[in-house]
C-alpha positions in Angstrom: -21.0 -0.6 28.0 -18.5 -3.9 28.7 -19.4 -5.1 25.7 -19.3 -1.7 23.7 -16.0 -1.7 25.0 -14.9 -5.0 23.9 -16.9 -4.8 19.9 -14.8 -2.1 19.6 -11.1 -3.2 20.3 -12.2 -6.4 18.2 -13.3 -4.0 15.1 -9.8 -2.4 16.0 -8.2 -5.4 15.6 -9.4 -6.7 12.9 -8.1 -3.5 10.8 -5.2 -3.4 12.2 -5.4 -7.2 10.7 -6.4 -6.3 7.3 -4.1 -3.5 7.3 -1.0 -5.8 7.8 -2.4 -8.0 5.2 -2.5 -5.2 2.6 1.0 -3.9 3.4 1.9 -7.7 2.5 0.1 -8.2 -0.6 2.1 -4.6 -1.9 5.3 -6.0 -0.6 4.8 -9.5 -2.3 4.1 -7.0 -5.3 7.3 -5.3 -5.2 9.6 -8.5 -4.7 8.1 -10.8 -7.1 8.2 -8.1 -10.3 10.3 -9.1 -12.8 11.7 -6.4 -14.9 12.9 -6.6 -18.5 16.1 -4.2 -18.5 17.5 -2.7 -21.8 21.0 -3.6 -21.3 23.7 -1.2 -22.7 24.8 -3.5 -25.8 20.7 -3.3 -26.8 19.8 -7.0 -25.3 17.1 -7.4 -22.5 18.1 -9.1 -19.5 15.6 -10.1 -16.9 16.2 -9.2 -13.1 13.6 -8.7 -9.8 12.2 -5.2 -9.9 13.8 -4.0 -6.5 16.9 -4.3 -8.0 16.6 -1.6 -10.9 18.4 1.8 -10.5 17.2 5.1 -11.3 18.3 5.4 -15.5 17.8 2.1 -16.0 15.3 1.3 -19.5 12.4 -1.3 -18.7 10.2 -3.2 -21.6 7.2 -3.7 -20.3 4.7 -6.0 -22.3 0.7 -6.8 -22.4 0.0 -8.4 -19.0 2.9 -7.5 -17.2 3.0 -5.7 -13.8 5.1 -1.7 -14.2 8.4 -2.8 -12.5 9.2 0.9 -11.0 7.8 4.2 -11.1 9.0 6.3 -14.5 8.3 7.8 -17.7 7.5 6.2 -20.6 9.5 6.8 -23.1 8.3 4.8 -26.2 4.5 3.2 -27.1 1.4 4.0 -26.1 -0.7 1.9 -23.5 -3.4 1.1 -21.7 -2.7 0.8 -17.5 -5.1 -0.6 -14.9 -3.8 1.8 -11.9 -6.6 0.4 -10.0 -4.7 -1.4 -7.3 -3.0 2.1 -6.4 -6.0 4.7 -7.3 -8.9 2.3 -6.6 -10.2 3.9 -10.6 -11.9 1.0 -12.4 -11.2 2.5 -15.7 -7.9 1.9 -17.2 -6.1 4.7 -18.1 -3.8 5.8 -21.4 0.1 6.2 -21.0 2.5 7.4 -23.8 5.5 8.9 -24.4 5.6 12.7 -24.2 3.2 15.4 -23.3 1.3 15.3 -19.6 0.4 11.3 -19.6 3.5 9.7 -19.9 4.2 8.9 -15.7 3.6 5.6 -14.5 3.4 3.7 -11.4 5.6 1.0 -10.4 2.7 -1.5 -9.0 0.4 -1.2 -11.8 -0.4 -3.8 -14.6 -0.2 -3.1 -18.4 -3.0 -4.1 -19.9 -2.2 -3.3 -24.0 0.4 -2.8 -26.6 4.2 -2.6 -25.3 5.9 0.6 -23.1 9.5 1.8 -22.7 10.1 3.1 -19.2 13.0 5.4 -17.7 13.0 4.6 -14.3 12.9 7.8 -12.4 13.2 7.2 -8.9 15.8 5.3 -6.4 15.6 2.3 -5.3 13.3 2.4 -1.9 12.0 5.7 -2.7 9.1 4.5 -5.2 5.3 5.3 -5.0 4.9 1.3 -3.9 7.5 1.6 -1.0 5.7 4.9 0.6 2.5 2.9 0.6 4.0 0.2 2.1 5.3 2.6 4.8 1.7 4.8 5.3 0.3 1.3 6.2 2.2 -0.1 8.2 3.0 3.2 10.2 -0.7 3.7 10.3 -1.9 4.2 13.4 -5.7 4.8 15.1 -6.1 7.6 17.7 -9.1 7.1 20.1 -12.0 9.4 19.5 -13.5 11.7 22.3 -16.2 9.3 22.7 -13.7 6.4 23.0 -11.9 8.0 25.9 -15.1 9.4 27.2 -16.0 5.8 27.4 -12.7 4.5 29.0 -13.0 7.0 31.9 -16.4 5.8 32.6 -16.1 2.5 32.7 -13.0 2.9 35.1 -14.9 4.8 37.2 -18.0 2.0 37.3 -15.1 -0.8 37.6 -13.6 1.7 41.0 -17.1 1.9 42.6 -18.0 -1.8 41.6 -14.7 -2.7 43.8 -15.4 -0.5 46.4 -19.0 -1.7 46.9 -18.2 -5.5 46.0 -15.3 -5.0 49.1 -17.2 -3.0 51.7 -20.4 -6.0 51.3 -19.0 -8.2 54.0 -18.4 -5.1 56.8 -22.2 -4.7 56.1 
């Protein structure tokens, strides 16, 4: 049971681990993004992803990671939205109709996109991940705390027996 007990808070640790790394990884994501920002005159400037406003007009190229969550609002491309939906297949984005959304995270992987970012800053798809893991938190299950009880109980009468030896 001991070392039931003791397997078990290890595998608990070891997510809780992993889960901190992955909440990392999608911040490193979201801070090292570089957007491409239609300015008003009609040149691009470049600026870090977490500082685009809702409005704002992104170019997004062949390669590069989706600065921010929005519509796209010109071209037609190809997005690998594995790293939010875990789908192996790349998926089609274009402008108009039902398939134009995209996710700020994912990585262009044809052609060219104009985005309209749609959301404020801190409110994206990326930053509520990055919240639900790191807020993520295991509850014990009834065989868990079935366990515990047990095990306090042996470690009570273990004492008690270990104590009353030298009266005997």
């Amino acid at each position: 049971l001991w070392l039931t007990v003791l397997f078990a808070n290890f595998a608990e640790a070891i997510a809780e681990g992993r889960g901190k790394a992955q909440a990392n990884a999608l911040r490193a994501t979201r801070t090292t993004t570089v957007a491409h920002r239609r300015s008003d005159t009609g040149g691009i400037e470049e600026l870090p992803a977490p500082e685009l406003q809702r409005g704002d007009v992104v170019i997004v190229s062949a390669g590069e990671i989706i600065p921010a969550d929005g519509e796209v609002i010109e071209g037609v491309g190809s997005v690998d939205e594995s790293a939010i939906t875990g789908e192996s297949a790349p998926v089609i984005r274009e402008s108009g109709g039902d398939r134009s959304a995209v996710t700020g995270g994912t990585k262009l992987l044809s052609d060219q996109l104009v985005v309209l970012v749609t959301q404020e800053p801190g409110k994206s798809f990326l930053d509520r991940m990055i919240a639900l893991v790191e807020g993520a938190e295991r509850r014990k299950t009834p065989n868990e705390i079935a366990l515990n009880i047990l095990l306090v109980g042996l470690t009570i009468i273990f004492v008690v027996a270990v104590v009353t030896l030298r009266a005997y």
